[in-house]
C-alpha positions as CSV (number, residue, x, y, z in Angstrom):
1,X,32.8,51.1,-76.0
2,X,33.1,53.6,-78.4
3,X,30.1,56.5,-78.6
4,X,29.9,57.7,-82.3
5,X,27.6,60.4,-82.0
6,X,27.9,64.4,-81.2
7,X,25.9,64.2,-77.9
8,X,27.5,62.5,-74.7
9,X,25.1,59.5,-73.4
10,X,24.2,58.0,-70.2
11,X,24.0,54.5,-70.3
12,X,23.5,51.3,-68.5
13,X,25.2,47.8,-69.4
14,X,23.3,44.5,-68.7
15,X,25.0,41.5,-68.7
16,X,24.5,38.3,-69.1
17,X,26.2,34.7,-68.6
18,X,26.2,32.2,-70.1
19,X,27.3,28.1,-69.1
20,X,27.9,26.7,-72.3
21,X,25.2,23.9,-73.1
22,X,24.0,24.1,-69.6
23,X,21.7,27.8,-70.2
24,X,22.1,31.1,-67.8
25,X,24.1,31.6,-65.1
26,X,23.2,34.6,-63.6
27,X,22.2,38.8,-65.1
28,X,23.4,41.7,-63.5
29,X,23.0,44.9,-64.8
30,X,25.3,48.0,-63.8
31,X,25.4,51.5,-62.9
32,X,24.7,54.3,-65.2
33,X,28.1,55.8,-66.3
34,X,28.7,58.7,-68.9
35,X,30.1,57.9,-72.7
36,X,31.6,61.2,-74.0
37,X,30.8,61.9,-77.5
38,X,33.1,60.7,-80.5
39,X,35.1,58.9,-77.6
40,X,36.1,55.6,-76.2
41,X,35.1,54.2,-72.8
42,X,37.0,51.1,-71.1
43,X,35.4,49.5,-68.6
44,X,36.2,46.8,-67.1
45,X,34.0,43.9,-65.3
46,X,34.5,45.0,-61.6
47,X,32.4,48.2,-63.0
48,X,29.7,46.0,-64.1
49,X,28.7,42.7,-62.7
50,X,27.7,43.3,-58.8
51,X,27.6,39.9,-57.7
52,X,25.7,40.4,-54.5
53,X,22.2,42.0,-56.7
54,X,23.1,39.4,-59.6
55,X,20.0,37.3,-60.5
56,X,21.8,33.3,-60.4
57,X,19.6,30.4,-61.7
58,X,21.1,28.2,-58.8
59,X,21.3,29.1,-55.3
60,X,23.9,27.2,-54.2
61,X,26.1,28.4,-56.7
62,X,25.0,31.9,-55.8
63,X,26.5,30.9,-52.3
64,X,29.6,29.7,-53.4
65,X,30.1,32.5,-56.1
66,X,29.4,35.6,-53.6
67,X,31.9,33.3,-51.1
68,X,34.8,32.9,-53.3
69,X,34.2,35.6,-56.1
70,X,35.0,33.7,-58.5
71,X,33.0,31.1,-61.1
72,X,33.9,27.3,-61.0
73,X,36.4,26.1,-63.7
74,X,33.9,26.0,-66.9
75,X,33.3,27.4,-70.5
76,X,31.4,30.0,-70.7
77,X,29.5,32.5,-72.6
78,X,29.2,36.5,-71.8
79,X,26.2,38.5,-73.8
80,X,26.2,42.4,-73.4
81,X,23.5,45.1,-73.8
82,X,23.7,48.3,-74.1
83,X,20.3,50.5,-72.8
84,X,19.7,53.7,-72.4
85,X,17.9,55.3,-69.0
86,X,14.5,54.7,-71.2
87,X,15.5,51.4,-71.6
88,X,15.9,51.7,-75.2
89,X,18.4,49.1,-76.3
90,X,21.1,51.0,-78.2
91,X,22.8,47.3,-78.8
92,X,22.4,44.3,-77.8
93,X,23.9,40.6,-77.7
94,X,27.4,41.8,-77.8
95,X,28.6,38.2,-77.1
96,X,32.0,36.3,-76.9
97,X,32.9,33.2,-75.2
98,X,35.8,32.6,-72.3
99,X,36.8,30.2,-70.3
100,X,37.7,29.9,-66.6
101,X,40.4,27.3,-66.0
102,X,42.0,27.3,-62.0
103,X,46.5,27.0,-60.9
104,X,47.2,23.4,-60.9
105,X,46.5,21.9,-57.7
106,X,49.7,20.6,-55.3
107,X,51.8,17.8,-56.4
108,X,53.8,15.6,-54.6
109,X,57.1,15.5,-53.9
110,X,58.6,13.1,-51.5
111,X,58.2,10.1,-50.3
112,X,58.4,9.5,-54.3
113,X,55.7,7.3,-55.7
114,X,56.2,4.0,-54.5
115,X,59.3,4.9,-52.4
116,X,60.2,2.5,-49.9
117,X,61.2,3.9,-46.4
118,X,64.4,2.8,-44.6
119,X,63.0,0.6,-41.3
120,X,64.0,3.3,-39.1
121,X,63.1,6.0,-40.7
122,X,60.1,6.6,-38.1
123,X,58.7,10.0,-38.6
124,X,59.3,10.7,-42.7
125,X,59.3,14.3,-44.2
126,X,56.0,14.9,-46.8
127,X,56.1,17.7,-49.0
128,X,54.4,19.1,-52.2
129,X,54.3,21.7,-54.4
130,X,52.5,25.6,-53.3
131,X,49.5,26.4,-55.0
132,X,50.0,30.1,-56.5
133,X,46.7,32.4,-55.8
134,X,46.1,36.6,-55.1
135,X,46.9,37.7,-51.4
136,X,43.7,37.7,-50.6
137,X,43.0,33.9,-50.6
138,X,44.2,32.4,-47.4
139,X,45.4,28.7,-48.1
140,X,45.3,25.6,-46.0
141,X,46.5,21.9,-47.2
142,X,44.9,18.8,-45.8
143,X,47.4,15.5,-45.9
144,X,45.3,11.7,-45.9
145,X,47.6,8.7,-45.3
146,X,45.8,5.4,-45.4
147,X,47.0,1.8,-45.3
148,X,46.1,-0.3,-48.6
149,X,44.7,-3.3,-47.2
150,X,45.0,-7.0,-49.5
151,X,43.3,-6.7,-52.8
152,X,42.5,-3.0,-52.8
153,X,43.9,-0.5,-55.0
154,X,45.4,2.9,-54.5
155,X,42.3,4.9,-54.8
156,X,39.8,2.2,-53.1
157,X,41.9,2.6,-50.0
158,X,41.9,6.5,-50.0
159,X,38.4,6.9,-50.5
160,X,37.4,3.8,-48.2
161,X,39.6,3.3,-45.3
162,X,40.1,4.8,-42.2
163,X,43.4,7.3,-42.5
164,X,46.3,6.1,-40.6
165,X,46.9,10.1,-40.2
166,X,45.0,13.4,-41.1
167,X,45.9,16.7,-40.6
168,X,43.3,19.2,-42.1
169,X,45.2,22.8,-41.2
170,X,48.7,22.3,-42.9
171,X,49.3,26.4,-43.3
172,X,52.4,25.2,-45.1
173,X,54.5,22.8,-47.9
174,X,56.0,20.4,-45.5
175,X,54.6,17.9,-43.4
176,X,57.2,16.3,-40.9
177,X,55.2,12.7,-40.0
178,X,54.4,13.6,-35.8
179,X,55.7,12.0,-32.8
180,X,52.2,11.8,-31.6
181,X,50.2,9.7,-34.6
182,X,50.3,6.1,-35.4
183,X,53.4,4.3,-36.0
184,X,54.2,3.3,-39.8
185,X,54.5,-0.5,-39.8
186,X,57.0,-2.2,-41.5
187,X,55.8,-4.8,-44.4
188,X,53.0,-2.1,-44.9
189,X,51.8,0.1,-48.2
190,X,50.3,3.8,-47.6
191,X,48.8,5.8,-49.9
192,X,48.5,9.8,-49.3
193,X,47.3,12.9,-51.0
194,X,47.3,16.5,-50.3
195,X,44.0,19.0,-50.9
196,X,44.3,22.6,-50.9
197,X,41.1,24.4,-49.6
198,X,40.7,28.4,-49.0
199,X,39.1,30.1,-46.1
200,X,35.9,29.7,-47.4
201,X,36.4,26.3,-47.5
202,X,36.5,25.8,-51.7
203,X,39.1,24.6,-54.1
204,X,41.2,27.1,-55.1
205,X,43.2,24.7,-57.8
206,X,41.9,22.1,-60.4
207,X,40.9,19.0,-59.2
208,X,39.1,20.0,-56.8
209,X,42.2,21.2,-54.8
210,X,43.8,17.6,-55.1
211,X,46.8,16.3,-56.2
212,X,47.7,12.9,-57.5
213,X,48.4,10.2,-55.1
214,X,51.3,8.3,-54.3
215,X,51.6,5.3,-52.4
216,X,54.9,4.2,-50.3
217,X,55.9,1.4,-47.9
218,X,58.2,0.6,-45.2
219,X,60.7,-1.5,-45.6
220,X,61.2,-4.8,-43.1
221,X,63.9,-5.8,-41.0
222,X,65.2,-8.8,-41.7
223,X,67.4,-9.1,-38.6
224,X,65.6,-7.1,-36.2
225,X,67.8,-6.9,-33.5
226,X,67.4,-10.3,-30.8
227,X,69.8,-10.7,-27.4
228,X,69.1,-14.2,-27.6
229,X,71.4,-16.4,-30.1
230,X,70.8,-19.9,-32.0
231,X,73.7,-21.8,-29.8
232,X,73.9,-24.9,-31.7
233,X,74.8,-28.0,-30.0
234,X,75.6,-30.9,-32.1
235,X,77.7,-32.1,-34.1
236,X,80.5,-30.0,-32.0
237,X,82.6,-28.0,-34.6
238,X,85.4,-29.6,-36.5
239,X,84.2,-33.0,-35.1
240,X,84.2,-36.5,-36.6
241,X,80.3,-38.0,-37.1
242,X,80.2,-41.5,-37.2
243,X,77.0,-41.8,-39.2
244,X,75.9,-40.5,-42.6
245,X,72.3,-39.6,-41.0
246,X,73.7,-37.5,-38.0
247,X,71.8,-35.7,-35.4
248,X,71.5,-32.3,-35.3
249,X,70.6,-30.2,-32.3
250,X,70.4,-25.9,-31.2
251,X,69.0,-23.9,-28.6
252,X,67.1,-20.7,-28.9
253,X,64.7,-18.8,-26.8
254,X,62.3,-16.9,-29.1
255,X,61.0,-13.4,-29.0
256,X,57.6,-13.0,-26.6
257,X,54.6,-14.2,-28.6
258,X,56.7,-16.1,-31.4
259,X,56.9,-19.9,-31.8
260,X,59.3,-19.4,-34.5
261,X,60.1,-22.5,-37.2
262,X,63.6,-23.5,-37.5
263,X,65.4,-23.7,-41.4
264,X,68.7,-26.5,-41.2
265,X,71.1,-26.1,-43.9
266,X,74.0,-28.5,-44.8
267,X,76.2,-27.8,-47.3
268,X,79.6,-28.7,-49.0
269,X,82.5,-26.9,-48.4
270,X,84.8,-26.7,-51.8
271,X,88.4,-26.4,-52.0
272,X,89.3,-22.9,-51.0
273,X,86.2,-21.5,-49.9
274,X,85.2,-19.7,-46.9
275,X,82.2,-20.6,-44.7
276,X,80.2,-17.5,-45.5
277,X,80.3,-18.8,-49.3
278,X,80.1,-22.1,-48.7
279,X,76.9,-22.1,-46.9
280,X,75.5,-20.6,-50.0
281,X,76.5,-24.0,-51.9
282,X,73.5,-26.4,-53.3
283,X,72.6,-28.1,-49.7
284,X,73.5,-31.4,-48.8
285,X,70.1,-31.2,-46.7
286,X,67.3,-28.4,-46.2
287,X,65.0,-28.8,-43.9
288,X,62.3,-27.1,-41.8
289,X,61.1,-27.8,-38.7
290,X,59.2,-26.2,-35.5
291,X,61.9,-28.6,-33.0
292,X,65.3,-28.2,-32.0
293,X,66.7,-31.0,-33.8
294,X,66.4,-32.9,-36.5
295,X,68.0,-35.9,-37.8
296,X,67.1,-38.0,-41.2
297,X,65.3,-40.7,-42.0
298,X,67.4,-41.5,-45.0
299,X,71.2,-41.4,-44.9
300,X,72.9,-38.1,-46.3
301,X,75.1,-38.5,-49.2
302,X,78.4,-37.3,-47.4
303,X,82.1,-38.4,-48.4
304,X,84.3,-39.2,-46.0
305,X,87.2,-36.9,-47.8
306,X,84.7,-34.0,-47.4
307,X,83.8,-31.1,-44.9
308,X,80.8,-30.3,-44.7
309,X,79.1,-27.0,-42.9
310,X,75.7,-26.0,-41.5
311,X,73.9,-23.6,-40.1
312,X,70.1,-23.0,-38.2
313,X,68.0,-20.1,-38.6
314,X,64.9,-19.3,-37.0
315,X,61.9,-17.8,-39.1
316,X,58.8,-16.0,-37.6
317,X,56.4,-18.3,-39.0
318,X,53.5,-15.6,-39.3
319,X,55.9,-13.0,-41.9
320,X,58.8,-15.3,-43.0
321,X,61.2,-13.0,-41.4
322,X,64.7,-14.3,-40.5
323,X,64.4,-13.7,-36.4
324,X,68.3,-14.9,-36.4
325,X,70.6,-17.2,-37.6
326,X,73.7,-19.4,-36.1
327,X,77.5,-19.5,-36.5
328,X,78.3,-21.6,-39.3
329,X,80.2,-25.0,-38.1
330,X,81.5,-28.0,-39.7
331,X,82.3,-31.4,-39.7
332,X,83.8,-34.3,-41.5
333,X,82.8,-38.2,-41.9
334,X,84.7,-41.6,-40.5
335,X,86.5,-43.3,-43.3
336,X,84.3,-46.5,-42.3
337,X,80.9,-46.0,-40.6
338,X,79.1,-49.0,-39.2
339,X,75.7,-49.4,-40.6
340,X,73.9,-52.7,-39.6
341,X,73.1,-53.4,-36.7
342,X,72.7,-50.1,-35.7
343,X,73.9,-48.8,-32.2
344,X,72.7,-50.9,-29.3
345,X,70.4,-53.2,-31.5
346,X,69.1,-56.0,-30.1
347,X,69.3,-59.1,-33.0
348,X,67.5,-62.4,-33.0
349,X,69.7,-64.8,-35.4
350,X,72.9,-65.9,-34.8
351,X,74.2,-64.7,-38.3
352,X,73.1,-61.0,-38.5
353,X,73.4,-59.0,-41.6
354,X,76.5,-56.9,-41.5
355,X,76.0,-54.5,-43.9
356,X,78.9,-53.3,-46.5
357,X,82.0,-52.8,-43.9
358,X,84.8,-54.4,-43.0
359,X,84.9,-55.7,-39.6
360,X,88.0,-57.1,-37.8
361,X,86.4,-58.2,-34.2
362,X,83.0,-58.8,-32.3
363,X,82.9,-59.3,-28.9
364,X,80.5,-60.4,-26.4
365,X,80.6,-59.0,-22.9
366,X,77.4,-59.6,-20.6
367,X,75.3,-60.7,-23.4
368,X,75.7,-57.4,-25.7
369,X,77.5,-57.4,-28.8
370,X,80.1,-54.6,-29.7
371,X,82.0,-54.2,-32.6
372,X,85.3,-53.4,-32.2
373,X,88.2,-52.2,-35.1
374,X,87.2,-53.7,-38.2
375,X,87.2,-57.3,-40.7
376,X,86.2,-58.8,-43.6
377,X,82.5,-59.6,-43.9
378,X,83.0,-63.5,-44.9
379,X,80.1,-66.1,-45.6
380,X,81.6,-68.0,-43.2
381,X,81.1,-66.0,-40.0
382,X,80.7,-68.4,-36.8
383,X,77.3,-68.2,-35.4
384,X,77.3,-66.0,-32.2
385,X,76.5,-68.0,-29.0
């Protein structure tokens, strides 16, 4: 302010402010203070606006204003006039505009946004970025972690579900997860955010104090770690099966609680592989099942030049997890298998179909048949008294 007259003045400043498009904010009008003639006068707003006698148009604003001393994040508008102690006005609507813009709330740092954390990482580190304000503001961060159920997104699970942790009085930038709070599950997505609030219980930051949010997860095991193991009984390693539609048996006791389903796998072993690979080969047979064994209807397609490997694993029906899985074993095929009849039939003709082997020899010992070594299927086979 700059007094161009001979005479020194006393004069008062009255201030007004202004919301752009939203009207008056509050007035205030300030103490009388000298202006020397022919000289300059700074002044700064500290000098002018008193806060506490300031006429606001909204209470509640009023509140928060006196509170924090500061305006929310807006555009504004600031009008000056300058009156005498006759309340002459020696100028008036001195205005400019201005705008109030807050330090960027927290952001994130770690877990990263959609980090997955190891299975037995049980108590994770958060941590996020300081928000820079004056001495005078005393800080405290408030972490949500919620679960994100099916079908919800990110947000809808932050705003809506119960949090899996809180912790409203963080005083600083690191969070290590506590011994004492809710296990993270494995399988499971989180979401979290961090707010930033000052002793009077406002925002100090854009965004209302908030930073983005990030979601994470923690990873399954998929061998979680069982004293029990798939013993599997038949076919015996390295043995010789004497069908193409073998049977093929385990044991297993399950974990408490689980009535796990079983996965077979038969496969082809190739020249020069090991078992580990091999197993990975396009299966001979794949099936599931909730029994110990299994054996086919229909015949496998096995060669008798062949070996052949399998191996059971057993799968928590409710999450698909792999519970456990076997030793891989093998076996091989007869050069001749006997088809028809099958073991221990009981036929009712005398000429029964025997079906696509060679056969050498029946014999007939207290009215059961066996077959014995092997000869030529002829159309002229005796009857069989």
């Amino acid at each position: 302010m700059f007094n161009n007259t001979n005479s020194d003045a006393e004069v008062k400043l009255r201030i007004r402010i202004d919301l752009i498009n939203s009207g008056v904010v509050f007035t205030s009008v300030s103490n009388v203070f000298l202006v020397p003639s022919f000289s300059s006068f700074v002044i700064d707003n500290t000098k002018i606006v008193k806060i506490n006698d300031a006429s606001f148009s909204n209470s509640r604003l009023k509140n928060q204003v006196i509170q924090t001393g500061r305006l929310p994040e807006r555009n504004y508008t600031v009008c000056f006039d300058v009156i005498d102690l006759n309340n002459n006005f020696l100028l008036t609507d001195v205005c400019a505009n201005f705008t109030i813009t807050y330090p960027e709330p927290p952001h994130l740092i770690s877990p990263a946004n959609r980090d997955s954390l190891h299975e037995n990482n049980f108590y994770p580190v958060f941590q996020w970025t300081p928000v820079v304000v004056p001495p005078a503001y005393q800080l405290r961060y408030i972490i949500k972690i919620c679960e994100i159920l099916l079908g919800q997104t990110p947000l809808q699970a932050l705003n809506s579900n119960i949090p899996h942790f809180e912790d409203q009085n963080i005083l600083i930038t690191t969070l290590v997860y506590p011994i004492s709070a809710l296990p993270l599950e494995e399988g499971k997505r989180y979401v979290w955010q961090v707010q930033v609030l000052d002793q009077y219980n406002f925002p100090p930051s854009q965004n209302q104090g908030k930073s983005e949010i990030f979601t994470f997860s923690k990873k399954k095991s998929l061998l979680p770690f069982i004293q029990e193991q798939i013993v599997l009984v038949a076919p015996g390693n390295n043995t010789r099966v004497k069908t193409n539609a073998p049977k093929f048996s385990w044991t297993f006791t399950p974990p408490s609680g689980i009535n796990p389903k079983y996965n077979l796998r038969v496969v082809k072993v190739l020249p020069g592989q090991n078992l580990e690979t091999a197993i990975n080969n396009y299966p001979v047979l794949n099936q599931t099942t909730f029994t110990n064994s299994y054996q086919p209807i229909q015949p496998l397609s096995l060669n008798a030049e062949d070996t052949y490997a399998w191996q059971v694993a057993a799968i928590n029906p409710q999450t698909n997890d792999i519970l456990q899985k076997s030793e891989i074993r093998t076996f091989t095929l007869f050069n001749l298998i006997l088809l028809l009849p099958n073991d221990n039939a009981v036929v009712n003709m005398k000429r029964p179909l025997l079906s696509q082997i060679n056969l050498k020899q029946v014999k007939k010992l207290n009215g059961h048949l066996f077959w014995t070594d092997f000869f030529s299927i002829s159309n002229s086979i005796p009857p069989l008294k």
